[in-house]
N, C-alpha and C positions, 0 to 999 in steps of 0.2 A: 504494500500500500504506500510506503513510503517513496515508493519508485512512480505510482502511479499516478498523487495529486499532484506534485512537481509537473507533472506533463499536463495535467489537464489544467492545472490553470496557467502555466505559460500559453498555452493555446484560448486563452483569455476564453472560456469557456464558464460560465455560470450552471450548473447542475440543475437547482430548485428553478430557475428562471427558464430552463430551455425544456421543463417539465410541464411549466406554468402555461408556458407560450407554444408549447408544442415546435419547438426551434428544430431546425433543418440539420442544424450541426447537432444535435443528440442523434442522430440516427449514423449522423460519420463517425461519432464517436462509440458508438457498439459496435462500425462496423471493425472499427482497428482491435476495441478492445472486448470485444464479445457481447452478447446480445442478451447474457445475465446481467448485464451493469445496469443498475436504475439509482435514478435520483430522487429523494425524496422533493415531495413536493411543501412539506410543512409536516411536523411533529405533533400530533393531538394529546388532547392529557385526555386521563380519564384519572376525574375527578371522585373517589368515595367518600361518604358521609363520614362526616368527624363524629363522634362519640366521647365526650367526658361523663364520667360518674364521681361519685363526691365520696373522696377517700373517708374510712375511719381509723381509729389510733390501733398503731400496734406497736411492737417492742423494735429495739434497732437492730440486731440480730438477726430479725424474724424479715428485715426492712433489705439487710445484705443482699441477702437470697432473694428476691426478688427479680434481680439483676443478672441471674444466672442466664435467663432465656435471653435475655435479650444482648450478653456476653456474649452466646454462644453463636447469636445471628450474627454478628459482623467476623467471628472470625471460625465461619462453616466449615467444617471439616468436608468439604468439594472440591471437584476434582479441577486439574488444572487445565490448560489450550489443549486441544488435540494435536498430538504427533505433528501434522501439518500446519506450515504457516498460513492465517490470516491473509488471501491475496487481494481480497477487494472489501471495501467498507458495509457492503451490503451483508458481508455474510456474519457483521457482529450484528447481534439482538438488541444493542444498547445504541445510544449516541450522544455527544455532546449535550446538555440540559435536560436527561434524566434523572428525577428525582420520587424516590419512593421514600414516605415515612410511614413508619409503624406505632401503633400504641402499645404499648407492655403494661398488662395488668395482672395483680395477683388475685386470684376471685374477683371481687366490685370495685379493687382499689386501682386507679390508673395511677402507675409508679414510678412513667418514663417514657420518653419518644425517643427513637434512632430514626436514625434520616440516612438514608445513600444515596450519593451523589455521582452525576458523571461530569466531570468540566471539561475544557476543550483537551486536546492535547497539547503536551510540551517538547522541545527537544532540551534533553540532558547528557552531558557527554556528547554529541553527534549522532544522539539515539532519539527518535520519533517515540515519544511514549505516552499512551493512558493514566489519563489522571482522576485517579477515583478519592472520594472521599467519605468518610462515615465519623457522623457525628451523633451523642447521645448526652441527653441531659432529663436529670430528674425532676418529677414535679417538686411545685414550694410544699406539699406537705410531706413527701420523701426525703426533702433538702434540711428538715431536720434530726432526722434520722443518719442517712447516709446520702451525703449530696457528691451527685456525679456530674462535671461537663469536661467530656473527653472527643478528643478530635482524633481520628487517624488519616492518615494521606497515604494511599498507594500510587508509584510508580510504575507500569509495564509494557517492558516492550511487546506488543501483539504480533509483532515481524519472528520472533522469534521462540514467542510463549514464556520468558520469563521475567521477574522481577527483577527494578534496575536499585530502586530508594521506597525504604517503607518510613515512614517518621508515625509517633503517638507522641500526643500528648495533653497531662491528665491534669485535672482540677477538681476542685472540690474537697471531700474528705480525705483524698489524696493526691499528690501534687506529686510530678514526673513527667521529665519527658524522653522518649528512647527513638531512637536514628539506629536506623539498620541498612547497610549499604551493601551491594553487593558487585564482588567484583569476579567478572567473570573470564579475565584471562588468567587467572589462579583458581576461579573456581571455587571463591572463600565467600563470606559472608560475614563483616563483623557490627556487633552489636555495641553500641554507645549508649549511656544513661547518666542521667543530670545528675544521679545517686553516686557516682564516679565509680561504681564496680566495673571492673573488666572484666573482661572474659574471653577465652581464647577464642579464634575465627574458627566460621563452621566448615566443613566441607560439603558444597553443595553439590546435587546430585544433579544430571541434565534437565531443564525446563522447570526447579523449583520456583515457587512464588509464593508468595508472603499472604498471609491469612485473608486480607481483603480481597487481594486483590483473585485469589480466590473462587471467591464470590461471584465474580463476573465471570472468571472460567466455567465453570459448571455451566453457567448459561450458554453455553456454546456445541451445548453437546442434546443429540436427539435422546431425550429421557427414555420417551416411549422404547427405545430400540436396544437400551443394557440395561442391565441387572446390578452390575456393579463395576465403579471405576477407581481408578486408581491414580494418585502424584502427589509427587514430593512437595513439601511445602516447610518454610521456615519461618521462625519470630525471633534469628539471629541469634539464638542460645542454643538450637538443636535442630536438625533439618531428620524430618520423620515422615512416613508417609500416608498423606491423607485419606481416605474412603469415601464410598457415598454409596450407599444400598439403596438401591429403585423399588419400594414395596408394590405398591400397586394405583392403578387411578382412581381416581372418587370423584364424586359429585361435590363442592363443602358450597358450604351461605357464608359469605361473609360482604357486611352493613349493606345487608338483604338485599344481596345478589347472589346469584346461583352462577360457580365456575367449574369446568371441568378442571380436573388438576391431577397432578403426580405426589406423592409422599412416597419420601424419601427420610433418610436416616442418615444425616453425617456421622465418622466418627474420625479426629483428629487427637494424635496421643502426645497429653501433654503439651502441646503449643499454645502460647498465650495469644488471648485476641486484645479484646476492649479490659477484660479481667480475669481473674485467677480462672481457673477450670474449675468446677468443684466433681467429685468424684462418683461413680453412680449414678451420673443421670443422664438418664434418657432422652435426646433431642430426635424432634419429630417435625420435618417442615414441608408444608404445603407448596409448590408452585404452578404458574399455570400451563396448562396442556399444552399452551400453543408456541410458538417460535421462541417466545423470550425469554418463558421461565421466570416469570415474576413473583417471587417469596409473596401469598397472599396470607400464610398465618403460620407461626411457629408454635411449637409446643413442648415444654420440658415437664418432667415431672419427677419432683423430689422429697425429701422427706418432710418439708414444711409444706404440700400442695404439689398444685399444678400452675403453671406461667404461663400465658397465652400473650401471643404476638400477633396483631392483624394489620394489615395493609389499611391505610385510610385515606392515602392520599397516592397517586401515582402521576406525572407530571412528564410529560419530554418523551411522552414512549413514541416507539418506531411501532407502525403496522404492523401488526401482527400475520405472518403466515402460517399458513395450516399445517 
């Protein structure tokens, strides 16, 4: 891809404008570079109903754990790009100003939003990369309990399927920030923290990527068509290898819509995402049937309950194909 926009816009070519206008030169330009290439004409949101309910008091302990589920969404144990490079834009699910946020509630109490994001891309080193973002902050009545606002940014190259720059960093009840860099003519990966621990470089395995970024690999791959997949994935302390079990499809409602979807089961050993891992629990996520694979609800369950995560907002999506 990074070979490809270069060309198309030196050939001062507008994409959305010659989709708009039905322009003469979109048809020169599938003839050179194939007759799969389309341009979007505009990105539509699709909008779901917000939902707050009005917390009541419980203990801070009880308040932690809460966070689990929605720990475990940003950093999924899913699987990474496929063996093959990314050659044309079209074939990502995502794009520039996608934004999906979740509510996380423990029973009736709403305890947290995560947001992920896609921004444009950047070049870093002479590398074309993906720049994803997930951010997550507690409600005011969590925030005395345990108050969370953590930001993460992922860096990826899609030319190649891997991870170039992971950075976190955490507010709230806790304060840190970690840079994870990775360098790939060694093949190393080393982990930096504002806590000044060291820690030796990882050795990275081919096409690892970093917990977020993740996230958007999985999206890449026909659900419907495995059972289970597999890649390495690092948090710059330990490079291990990720999973993702394809249970089966279901019908779910969520803020009374009816979606066809896939549940699925990540597990990720030991890798840190947004928070500590906690151990025993069961992560269960919903996404949809069709091209993109949009997280519409998460599910953990542990020993204080069950955590639910729903889609409420979805913003920047590309059209869905069947």
């Amino acid at each position: 891809m990074t070979d490809l926009i270069p060309r198309i816009v030196s050939s001062g070519l507008d994409g959305p404008a010659a989709c708009r206008n039905q322009c003469l030169d979109l048809l020169s330009l599938k003839r050179e570079y194939g007759h799969g290439l389309t341009f979007l004409p505009g990105m539509e949101a699709d909008i779901l109903e917000t939902e707050t309910l009005s917390p009541s008091g419980n203990e801070r302990n009880v308040m932690r754990n809460i966070f689990l589920l929605t720990a475990m969404f940003v950093f999924l144990a899913v699987p990474g790009f496929p063996e093959c490079a990314v050659e044309t834009e079209k074939e990502l699910p995502f794009c520039p100003g996608e934004k999906l946020t979740l509510k996380v509630k423990w029973g009736f109490i709403t305890a947290g939003e995560a947001v992920l994001e896609v921004l444009s891309p950047e070049i870093i080193n002479g590398v074309r990369v993906q720049h994803f973002v997930a951010t997550l902050r507690t409600t005011a009545f969590v925030d005395a309990f345990y108050k969370i606002r953590t930001r993460i940014d992922s860096f990826a190259d899609m030319e190649t399927g891997r991870s170039v720059l992971y950075k976190k960093r955490k507010r709230g009840f806790k304060t840190k920030d970690i840079l994870v860099t990775f360098d790939w003519e060694k093949n190393q990966a080393r982990y930096y923290s504002s806590s000044g621990k060291k820690k030796p470089p990882v050795t990275l395995l081919p096409g690892t990527l970093d917990p977020l970024a993740l996230f958007y690999a999985f999206r890449l791959y026909e659900i419907g068509k495995v059972e289970r997949i597999k890649r390495p994935v690092t948090d710059g302390k330990k490079c291990v290898e990720g999973k993702l079990r394809v249970i089966q499809k279901q019908k779910i409602r969520v803020a009374d819509k009816i979606f066809d979807s896939y549940l699925v089961e990540p597990d990720m050993e030991q890798v840190d995402g947004i928070f500590e891992k906690f151990r025993d629990a069961k992560l269960r996520i919903w996404v949809t049937a069709d091209s993109r694979h949009i997280p519409l609800r998460i599910k953990s369950s542990v020993i204080v309950g069950s955590f639910v995560g729903e889609l409420v907002s979805a913003k920047g999506l590309k059209p869905a194909c069947k």
